[in-house]
ZALUM-772905 format. One line per 8 residues: number of its first residue (from 0); for each residue x, z, y of N, C-alpha, C. Coordinates in steps of 0.2 Angstrom, whole numbers. Example, Ala and Ser with C-alpha at 12.3 -4.5 7.8 and 13.67 -1.06 7.14 Angstrom:
! ZALUM-772905
0 = 66 39 -28 62 39 -22 66 39 -16  64 35 -11 68 36 -5 64 39 0 $
This chain:
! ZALUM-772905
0 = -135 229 118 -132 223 116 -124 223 118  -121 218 114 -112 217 117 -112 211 117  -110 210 124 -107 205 123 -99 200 120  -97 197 119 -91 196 117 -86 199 125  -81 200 121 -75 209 123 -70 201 126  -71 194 123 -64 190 126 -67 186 133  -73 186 134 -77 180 138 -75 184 146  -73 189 146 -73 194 154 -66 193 155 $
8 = -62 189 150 -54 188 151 -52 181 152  -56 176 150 -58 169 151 -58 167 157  -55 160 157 -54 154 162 -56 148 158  -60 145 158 -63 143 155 -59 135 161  -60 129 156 -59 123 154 -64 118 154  -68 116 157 -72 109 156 -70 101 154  -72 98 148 -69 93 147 -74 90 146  -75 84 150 -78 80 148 -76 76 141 $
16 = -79 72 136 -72 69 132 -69 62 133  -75 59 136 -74 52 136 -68 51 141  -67 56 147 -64 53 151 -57 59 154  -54 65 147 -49 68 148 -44 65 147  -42 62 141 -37 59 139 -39 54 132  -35 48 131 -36 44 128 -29 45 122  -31 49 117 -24 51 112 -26 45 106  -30 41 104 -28 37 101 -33 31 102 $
24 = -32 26 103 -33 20 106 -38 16 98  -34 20 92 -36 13 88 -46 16 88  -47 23 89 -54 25 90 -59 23 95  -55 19 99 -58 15 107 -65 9 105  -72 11 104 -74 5 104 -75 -3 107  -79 -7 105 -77 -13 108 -76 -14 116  -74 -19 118 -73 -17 127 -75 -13 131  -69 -9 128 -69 -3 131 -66 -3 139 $
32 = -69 0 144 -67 -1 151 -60 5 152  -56 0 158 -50 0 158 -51 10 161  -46 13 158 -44 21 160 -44 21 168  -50 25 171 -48 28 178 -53 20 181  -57 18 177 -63 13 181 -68 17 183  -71 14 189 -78 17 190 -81 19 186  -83 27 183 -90 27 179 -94 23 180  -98 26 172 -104 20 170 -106 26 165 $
40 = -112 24 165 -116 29 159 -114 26 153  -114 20 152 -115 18 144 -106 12 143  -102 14 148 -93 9 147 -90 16 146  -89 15 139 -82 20 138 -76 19 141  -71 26 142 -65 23 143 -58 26 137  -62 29 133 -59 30 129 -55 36 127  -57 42 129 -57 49 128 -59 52 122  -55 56 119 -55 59 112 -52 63 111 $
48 = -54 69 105 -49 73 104 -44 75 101  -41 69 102 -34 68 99 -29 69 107  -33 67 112 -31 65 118 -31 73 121  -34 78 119 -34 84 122 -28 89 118  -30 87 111 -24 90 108 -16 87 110  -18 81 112 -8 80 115 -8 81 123  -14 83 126 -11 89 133 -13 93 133  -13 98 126 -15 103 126 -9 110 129 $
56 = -1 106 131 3 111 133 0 109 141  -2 104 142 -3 106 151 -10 110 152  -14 111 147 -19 116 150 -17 125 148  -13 125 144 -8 132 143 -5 131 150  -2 128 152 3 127 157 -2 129 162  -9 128 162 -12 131 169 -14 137 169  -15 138 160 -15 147 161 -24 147 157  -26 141 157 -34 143 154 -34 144 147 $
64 = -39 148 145 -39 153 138 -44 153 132  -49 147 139 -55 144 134 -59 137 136  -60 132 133 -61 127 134 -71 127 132  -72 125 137 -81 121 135 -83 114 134  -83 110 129 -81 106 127 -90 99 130  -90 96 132 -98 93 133 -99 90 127  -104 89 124 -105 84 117 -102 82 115  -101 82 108 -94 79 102 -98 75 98 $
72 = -102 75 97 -110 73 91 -110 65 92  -111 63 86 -114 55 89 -118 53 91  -116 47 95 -120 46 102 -119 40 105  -125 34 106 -122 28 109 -119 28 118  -122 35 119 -119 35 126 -111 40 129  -108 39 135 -104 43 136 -105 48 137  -111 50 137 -112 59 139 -114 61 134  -115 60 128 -119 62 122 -124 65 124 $
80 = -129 67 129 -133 72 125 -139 67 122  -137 62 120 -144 57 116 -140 57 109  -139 64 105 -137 65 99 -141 60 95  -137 57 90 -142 53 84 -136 55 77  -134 59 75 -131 64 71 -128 72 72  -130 76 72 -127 81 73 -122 84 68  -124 82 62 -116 83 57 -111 80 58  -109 76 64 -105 71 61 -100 71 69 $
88 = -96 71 70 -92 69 78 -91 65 78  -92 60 86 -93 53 88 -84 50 83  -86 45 80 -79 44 77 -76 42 83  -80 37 89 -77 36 94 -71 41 100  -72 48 95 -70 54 98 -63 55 94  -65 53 88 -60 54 83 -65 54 75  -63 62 72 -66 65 65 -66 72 63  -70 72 59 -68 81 60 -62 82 57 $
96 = -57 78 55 -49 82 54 -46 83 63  -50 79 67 -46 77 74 -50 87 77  -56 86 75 -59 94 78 -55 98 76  -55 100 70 -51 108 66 -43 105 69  -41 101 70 -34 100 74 -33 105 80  -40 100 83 -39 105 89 -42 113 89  -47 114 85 -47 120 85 -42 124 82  -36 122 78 -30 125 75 -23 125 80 $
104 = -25 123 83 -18 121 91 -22 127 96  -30 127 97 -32 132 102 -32 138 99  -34 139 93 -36 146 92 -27 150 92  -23 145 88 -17 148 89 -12 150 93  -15 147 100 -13 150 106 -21 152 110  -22 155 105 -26 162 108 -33 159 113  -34 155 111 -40 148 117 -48 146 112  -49 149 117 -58 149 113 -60 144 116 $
112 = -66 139 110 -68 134 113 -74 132 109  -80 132 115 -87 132 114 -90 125 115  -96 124 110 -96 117 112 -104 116 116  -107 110 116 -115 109 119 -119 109 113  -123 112 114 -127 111 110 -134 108 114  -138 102 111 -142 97 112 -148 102 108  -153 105 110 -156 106 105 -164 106 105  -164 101 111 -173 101 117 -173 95 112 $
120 = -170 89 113 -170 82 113 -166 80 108  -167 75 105 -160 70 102 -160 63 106  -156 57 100 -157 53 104 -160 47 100  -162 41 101 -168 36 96 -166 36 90  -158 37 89 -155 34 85 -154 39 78  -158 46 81 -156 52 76 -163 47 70  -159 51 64 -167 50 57 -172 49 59  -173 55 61 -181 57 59 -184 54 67 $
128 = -183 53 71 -185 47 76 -186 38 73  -179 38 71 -179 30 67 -187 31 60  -187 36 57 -191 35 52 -200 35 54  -201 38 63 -208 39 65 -205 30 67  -202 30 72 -202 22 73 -204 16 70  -200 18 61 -201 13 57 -210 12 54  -211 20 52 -216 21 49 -224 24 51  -223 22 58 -230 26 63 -231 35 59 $
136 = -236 31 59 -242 39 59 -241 43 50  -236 35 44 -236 38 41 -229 40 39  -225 41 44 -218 45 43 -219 53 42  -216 55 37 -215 63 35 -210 66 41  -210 62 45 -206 67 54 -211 65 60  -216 63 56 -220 62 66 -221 69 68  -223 76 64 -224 81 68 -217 84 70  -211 81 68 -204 83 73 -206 82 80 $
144 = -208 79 82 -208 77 87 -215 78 92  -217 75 97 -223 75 102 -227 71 102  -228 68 98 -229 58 98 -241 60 100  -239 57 105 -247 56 108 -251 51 103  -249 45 102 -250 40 100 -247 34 98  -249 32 91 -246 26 91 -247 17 91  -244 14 91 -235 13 90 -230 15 95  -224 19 93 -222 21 100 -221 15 104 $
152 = -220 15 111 -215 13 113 -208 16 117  -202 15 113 -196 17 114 -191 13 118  -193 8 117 -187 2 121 -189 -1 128  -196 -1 129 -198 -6 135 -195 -1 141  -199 -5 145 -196 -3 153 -201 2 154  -199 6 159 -204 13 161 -201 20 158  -206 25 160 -205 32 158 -209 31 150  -205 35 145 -211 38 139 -217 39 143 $
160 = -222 36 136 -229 36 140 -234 39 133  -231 37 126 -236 39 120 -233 45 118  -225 49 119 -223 55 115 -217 58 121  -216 63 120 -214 68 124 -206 66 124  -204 67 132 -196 63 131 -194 68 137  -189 68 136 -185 73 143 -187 70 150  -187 72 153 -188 70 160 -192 63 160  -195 59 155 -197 54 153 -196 51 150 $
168 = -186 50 150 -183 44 146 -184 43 139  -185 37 138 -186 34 130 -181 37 127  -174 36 130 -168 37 124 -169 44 122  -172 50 123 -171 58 122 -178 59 121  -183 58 115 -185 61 115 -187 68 110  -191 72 115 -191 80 112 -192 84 106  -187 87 104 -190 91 98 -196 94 96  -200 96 93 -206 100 93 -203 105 87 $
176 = -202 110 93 -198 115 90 -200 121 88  -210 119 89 -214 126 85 -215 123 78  -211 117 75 -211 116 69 -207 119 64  -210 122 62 -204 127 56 -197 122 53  -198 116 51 -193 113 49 -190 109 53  -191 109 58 -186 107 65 -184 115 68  -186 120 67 -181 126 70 -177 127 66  -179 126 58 -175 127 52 -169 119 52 $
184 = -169 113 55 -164 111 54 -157 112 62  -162 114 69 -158 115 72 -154 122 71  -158 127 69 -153 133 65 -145 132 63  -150 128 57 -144 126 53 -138 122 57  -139 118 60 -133 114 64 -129 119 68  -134 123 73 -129 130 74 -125 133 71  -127 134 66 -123 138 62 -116 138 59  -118 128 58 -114 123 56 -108 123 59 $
192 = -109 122 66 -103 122 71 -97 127 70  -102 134 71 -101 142 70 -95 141 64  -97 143 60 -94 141 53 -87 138 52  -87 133 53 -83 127 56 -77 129 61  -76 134 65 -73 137 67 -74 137 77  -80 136 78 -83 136 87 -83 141 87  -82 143 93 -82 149 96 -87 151 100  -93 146 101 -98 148 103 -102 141 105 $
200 = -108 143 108 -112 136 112 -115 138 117  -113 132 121 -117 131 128 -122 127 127  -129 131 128 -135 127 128 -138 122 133  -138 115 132 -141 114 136 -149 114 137  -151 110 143 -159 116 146 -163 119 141  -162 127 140 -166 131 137 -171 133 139  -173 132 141 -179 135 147 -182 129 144  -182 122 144 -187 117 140 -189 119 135 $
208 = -186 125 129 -189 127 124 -189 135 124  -197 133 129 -200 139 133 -202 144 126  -199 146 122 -202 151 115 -195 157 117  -196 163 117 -192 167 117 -190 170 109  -195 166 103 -194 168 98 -189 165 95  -189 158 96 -184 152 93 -178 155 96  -176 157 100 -170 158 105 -167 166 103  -173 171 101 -171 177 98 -165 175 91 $
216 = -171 171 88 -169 169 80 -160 164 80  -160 163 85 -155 158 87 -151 162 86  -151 168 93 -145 173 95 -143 177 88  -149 177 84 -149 182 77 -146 181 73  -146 175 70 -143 169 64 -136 168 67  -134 167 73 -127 167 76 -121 174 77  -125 178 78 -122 184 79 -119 185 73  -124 183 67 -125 188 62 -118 185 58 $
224 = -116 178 58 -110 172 59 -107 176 62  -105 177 67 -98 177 72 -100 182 79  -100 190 77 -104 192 83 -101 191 89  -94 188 90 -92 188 96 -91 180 98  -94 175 94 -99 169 97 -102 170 105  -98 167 109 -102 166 115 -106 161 114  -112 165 120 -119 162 119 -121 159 125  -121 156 131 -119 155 139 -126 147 138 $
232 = -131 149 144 -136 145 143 -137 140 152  -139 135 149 -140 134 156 -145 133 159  -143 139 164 -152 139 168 -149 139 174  -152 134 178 -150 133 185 -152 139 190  -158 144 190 -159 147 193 -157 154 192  -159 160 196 -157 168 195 -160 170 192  -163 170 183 -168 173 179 -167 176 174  -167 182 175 -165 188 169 -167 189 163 $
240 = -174 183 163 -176 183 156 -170 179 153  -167 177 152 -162 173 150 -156 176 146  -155 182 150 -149 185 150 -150 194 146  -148 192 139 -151 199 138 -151 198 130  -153 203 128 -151 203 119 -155 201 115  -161 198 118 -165 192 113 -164 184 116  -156 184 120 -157 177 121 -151 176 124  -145 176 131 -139 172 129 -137 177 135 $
248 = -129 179 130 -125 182 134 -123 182 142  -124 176 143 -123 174 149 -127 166 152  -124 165 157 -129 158 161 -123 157 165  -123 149 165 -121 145 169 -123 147 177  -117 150 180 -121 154 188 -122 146 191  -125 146 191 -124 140 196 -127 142 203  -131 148 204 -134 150 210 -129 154 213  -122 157 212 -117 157 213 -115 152 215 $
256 = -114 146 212 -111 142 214 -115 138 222  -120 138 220 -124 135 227 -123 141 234  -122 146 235 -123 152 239 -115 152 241  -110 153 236 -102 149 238 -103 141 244  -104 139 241 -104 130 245 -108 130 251  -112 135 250 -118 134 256 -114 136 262  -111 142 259 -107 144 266 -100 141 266  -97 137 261 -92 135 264 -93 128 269 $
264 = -97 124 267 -101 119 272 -104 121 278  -104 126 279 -108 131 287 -117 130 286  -120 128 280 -126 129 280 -129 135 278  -125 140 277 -128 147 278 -121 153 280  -122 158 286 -118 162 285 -115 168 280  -109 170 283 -107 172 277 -111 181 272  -114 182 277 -119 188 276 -124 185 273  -128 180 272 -130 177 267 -129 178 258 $
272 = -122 174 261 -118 172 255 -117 179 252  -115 184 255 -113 191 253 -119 193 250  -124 193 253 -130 196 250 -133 192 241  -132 186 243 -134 184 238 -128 183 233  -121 182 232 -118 184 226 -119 191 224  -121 195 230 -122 203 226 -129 204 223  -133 201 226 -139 200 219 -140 197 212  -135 193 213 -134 190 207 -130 195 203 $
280 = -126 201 206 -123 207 201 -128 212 197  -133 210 201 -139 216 202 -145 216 197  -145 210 196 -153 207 193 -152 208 185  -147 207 182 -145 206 175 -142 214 175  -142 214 168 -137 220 165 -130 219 166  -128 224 164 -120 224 168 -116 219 165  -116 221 157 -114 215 153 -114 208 153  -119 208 155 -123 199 157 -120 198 162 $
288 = -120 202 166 -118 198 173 -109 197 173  -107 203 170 -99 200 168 -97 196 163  -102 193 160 -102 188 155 -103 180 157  -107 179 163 -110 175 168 -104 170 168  -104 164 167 -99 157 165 -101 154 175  -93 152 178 -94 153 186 -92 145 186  -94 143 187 -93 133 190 -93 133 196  -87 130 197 -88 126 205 -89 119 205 $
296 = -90 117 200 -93 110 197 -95 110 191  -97 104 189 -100 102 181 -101 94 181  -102 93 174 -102 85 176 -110 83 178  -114 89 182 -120 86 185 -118 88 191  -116 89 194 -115 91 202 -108 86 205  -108 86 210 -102 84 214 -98 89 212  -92 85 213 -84 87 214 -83 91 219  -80 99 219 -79 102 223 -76 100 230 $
304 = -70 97 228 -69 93 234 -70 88 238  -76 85 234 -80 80 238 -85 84 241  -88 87 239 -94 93 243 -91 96 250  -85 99 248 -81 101 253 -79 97 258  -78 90 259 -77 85 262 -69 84 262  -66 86 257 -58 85 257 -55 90 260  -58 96 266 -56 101 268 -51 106 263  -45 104 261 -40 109 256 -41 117 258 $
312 = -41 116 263 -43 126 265 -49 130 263  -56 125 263 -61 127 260 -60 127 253  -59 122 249 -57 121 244 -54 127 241  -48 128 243 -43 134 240 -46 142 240  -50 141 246 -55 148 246 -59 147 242  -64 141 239 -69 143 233 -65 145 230  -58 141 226 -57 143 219 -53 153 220  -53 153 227 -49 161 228 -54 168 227 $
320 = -60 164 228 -67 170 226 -69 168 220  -70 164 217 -70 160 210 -69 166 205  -62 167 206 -58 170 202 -57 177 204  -61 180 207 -61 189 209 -68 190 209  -72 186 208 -79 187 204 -80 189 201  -84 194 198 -85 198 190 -89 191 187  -86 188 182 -87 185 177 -84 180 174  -85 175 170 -78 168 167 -78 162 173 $
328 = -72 163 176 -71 157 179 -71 151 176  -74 145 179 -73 139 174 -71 133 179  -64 129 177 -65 125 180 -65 118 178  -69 114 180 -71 106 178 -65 102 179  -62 99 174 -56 95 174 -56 92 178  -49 93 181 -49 87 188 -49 91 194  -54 96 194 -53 97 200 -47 102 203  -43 104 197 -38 109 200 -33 103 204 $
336 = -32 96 203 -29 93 205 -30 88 211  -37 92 211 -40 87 218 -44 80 215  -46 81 212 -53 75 210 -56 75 213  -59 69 217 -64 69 219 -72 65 213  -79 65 218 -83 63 213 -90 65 216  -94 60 219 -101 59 219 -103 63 214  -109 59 214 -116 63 210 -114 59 205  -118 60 197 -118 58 191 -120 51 192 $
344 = -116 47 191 -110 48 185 -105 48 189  -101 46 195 -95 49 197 -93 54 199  -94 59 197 -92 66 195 -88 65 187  -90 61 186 -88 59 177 -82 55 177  -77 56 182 -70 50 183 -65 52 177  -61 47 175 -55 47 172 -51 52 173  -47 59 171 -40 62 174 -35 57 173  -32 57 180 -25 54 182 -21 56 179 $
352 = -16 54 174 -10 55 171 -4 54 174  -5 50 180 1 47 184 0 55 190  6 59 188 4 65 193 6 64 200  9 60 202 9 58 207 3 54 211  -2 56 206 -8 55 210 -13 63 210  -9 69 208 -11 75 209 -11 78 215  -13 81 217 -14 86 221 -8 92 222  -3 92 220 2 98 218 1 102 220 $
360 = -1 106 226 -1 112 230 -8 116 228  -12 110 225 -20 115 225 -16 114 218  -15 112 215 -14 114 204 -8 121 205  -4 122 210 -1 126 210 -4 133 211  -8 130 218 -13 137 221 -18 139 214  -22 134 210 -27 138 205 -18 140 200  -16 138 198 -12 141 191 -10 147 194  -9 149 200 -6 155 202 -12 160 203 $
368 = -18 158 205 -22 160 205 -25 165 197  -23 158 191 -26 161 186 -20 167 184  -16 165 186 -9 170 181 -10 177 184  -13 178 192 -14 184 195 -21 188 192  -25 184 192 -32 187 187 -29 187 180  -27 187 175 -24 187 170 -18 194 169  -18 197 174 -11 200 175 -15 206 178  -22 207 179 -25 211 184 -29 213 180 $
376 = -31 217 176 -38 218 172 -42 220 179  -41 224 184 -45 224 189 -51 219 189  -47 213 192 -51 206 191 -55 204 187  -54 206 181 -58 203 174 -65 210 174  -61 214 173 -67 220 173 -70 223 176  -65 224 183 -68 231 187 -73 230 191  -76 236 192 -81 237 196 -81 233 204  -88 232 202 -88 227 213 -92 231 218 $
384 = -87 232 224 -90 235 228 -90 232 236  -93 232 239 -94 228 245 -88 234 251  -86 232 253 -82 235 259 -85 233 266  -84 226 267 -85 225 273 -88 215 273  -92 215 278 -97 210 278 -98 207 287  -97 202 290 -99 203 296 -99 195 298  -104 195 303 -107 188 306 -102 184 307  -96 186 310 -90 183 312 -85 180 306 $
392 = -90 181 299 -85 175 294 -80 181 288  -80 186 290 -78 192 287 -81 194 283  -78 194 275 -81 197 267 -78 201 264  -76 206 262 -72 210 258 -75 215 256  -71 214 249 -75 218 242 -69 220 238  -71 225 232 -64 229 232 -68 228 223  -62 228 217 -61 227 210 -58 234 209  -62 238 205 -59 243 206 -60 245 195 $
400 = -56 244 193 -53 248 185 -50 253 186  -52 262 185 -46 264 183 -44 266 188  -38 266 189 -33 269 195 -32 260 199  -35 254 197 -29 248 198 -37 245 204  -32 245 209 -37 241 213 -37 235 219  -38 230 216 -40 223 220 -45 223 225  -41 221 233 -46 221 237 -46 213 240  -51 211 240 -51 203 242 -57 203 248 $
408 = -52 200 253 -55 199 257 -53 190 260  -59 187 263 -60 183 265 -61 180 271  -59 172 274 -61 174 281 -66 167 281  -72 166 278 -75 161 277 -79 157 285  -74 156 291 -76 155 295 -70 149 297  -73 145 304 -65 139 305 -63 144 312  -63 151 311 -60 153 317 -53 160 314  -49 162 316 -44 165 315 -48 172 317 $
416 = -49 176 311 -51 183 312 -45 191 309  -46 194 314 -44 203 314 -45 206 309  -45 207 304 -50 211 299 -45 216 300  -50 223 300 -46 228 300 -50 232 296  -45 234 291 -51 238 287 -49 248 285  -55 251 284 -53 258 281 -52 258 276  -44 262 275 -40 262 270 -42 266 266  -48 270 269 -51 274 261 -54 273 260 $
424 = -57 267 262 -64 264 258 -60 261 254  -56 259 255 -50 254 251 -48 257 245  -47 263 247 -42 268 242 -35 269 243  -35 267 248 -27 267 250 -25 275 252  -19 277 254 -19 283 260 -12 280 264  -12 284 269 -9 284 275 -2 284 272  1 278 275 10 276 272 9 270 266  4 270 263 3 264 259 8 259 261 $
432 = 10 256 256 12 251 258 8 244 255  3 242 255 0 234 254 1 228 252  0 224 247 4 221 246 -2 215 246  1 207 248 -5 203 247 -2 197 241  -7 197 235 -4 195 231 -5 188 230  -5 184 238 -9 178 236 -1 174 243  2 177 249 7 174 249 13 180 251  12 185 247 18 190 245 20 194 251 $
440 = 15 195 255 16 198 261 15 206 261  17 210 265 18 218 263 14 221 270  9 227 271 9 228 277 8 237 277  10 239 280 9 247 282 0 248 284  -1 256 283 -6 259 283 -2 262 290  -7 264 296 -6 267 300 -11 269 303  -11 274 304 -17 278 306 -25 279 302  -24 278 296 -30 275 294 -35 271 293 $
448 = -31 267 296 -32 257 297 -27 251 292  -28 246 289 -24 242 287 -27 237 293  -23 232 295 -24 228 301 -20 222 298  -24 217 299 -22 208 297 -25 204 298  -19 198 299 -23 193 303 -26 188 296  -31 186 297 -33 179 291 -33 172 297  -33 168 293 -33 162 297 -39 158 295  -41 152 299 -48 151 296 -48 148 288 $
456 = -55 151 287 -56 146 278 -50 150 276  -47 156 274 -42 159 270 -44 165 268  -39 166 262 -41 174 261 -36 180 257  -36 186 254 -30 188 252 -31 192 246  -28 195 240 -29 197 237 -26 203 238  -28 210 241 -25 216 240 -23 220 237  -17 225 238 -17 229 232 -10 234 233 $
């Protein structure tokens, strides 16, 4: 298999839409809640893609080169994934002149942008729901769907109880996807996007639509469209059925993510940590694993720096391994500038426009961050190898392409550690002179040792 040749050079963009920016107001539904209010599942604040395309010089400006956009589709809710048209973009979003805009401003600065696809569930308000609603048992869509018995109930209080709904809820329920004319119309919608000019889809739970054949036919029809369609699925756990040439380029690392956090919180050591982000290099094919889309958030998780407890040094160290990772960095709007955000739904907060309520030094440290993996094909493609590992908080791995080689070392502990490392395991030789390319510091090789201090929660990029 191959996977797309652009996704291993990618920094990938999160955008919620309701709550990126607000580019034209007269699209705003009826009271609409004031920009930067407490989330709420169902109060807009009025985000669109007219609002991304008029900051689209400050997401250049940070250096990202690809955006994952969450649901565009019509939807009575702020998160969309209770589709009730899937040809059609929330007007409340804009229209598709507002999408090809911005897909004609990304693609011509070089920025790939993949959407959600919804394709377990819809929402009450999709047709062929409204037509089993309207018509019971003699609607020509009841076998779309799971329907046990009827008349449904869709609006009362409780969990779905007569047909098959996502985790329960009334508003989503499930597709019956072993239906040939419900695989044939969610095909077609993919493709639709495809065509249209996306650059890919992120699936949500696929693993809900447990057939590896629907998924093969999916990957087939799409490829066949745009073979360098990224294909990025979300599965929360480390499952290589997932990952591979009858089903998606890559996954949502989220167990990455969790194995990162776990040790920056001190609930696992950092030789843990080491172990398990190297199994996760291990278990997929090489492609897949450097195809693997890398979160330190998402709009279902806390906010980086809320999990972190505000701690900026922990903070600046995820986003420092993040990004010397084999795979697409991704980062969720907001937090380059210091968002904070609970659980769902406040993880779903407004961006600050007023930047004096940003974080400057962390939007500086990630932009810098990206400009140096972007500037290093090392870090985008080379090889990963473990150099040094140790109970005192000590991690360093080396990037190696070619002749070009990044060594990152970390010091994921609250104590000031010595890291001394050998310079051939490094690659280095004697007289080197080293450089660190994260605060410009130079050190000599001498006797076969490179010797430096880290300070706590810190780290360095070598070379």
């Amino acid at each position: 298999m191959t996977t797309p040749y652009w996704v291993q050079d990618a920094v990938f963009y999160q955008i919620f839409p309701d709550r990126f920016a607000n580019g034209d107001p007269t699209n705003d539904p009826p009271n609409v809640a004031p920009w930067g209010s407490p989330p709420h599942l169902y109060k807009f604040q009025g985000g669109d893609l007219r609002g991304i395309i008029q900051h689209f010089d400050y997401l250049l400006d940070l250096g990202i080169n690809a955006i994952y956009l969450n649901p565009i589709f019509q939807s009575p809710s702020t998160h969309r994934y209770n589709i009730t048209d899937y040809y059609k973009i929330d007007p409340k979003l804009g229209g598709m002149h507002d999408f090809q805009a911005l897909l004609e401003i990304a693609h011509r600065n070089n920025v790939h942008v993949i959407l959600d696809g919804v394709f377990n569930h819809c929402g009450r308000g999709f047709f062929a729901f409204q037509d089993v609603l309207e018509n019971n048992e003699y609607s020509p869509y009841q076998d779309w769907f799971h329907i046990y018995r009827f008349p449904l109930d869709a609006y009362g209080d409780g969990p779905a109880h007569n047909y098959a709904a996502w985790w329960g809820f009334k508003s989503l329920p499930k597709f019956n996807t072993q239906n040939p004319a419900v695989r044939r119309y969610l095909l077609d919608v993919a493709r639709y996007w495809i065509e249209q000019g996306a650059d890919g889809w992120r699936l949500d739970v696929p693993n809900e639509i447990d057939d590896d054949q629907f998924w093969a036919q999916f990957r087939y029809e799409i490829k066949a469209i745009a073979a360098d369609a990224y294909l990025v699925g979300e599965i929360w756990t480390a499952d290589p059925r997932w990952a591979n040439d009858q089903h998606f380029d890559g996954l949502m690392n989220y167990p990455m993510r969790e194995a990162l956090l776990s040790c920056l919180t001190g609930k696992t050591g950092v030789v843990q940590f080491a172990n398990s982000v190297e199994h996760l290099l291990t278990i997929y094919p090489r492609e897949n694993a450097y195809a693997m889309y890398l979160p330190l958030g998402t709009h279902d998780t806390e906010r980086l720096k809320t999990v972190l407890g505000g701690n900026m040094a922990r903070v600046k160290l995820a986003f420092l391994f993040q990004m010397a990772y084999p795979g697409a960095p991704a980062i969720y709007y907001g937090d380059e500038i210091g968002l904070e955000g609970g659980k769902d739904p406040d993880c779903r907060r407004a961006f600050p426009w007023n930047d004096l309520a940003w974080d400057a030094e962390l939007r500086h440290w990630v932009k810098n961050l990206i400009a140096l993996r972007r500037r290093l094909p090392a870090l985008r493609r080379g090889d990963y190898e473990r150099l040094l590992v140790d109970e005192n908080g000590l991690y360093v791995f080396r990037r190696k392409l070619g002749q070009e080689k990044v060594v990152v070392a970390l010091n994921a502990s609250a104590n000031t550690q010595t890291l001394v490392l050998d310079v051939e395991r490094a690659g280095w030789h004697e007289g080197y002179e080293v450089k660190n390319l994260i605060d410009y510091r130079k050190y000599g090789v001498t006797e076969g040792y490179l010797t430096l201090t880290l300070s706590p929660w810190s780290g360095a990029w070598l070379t």
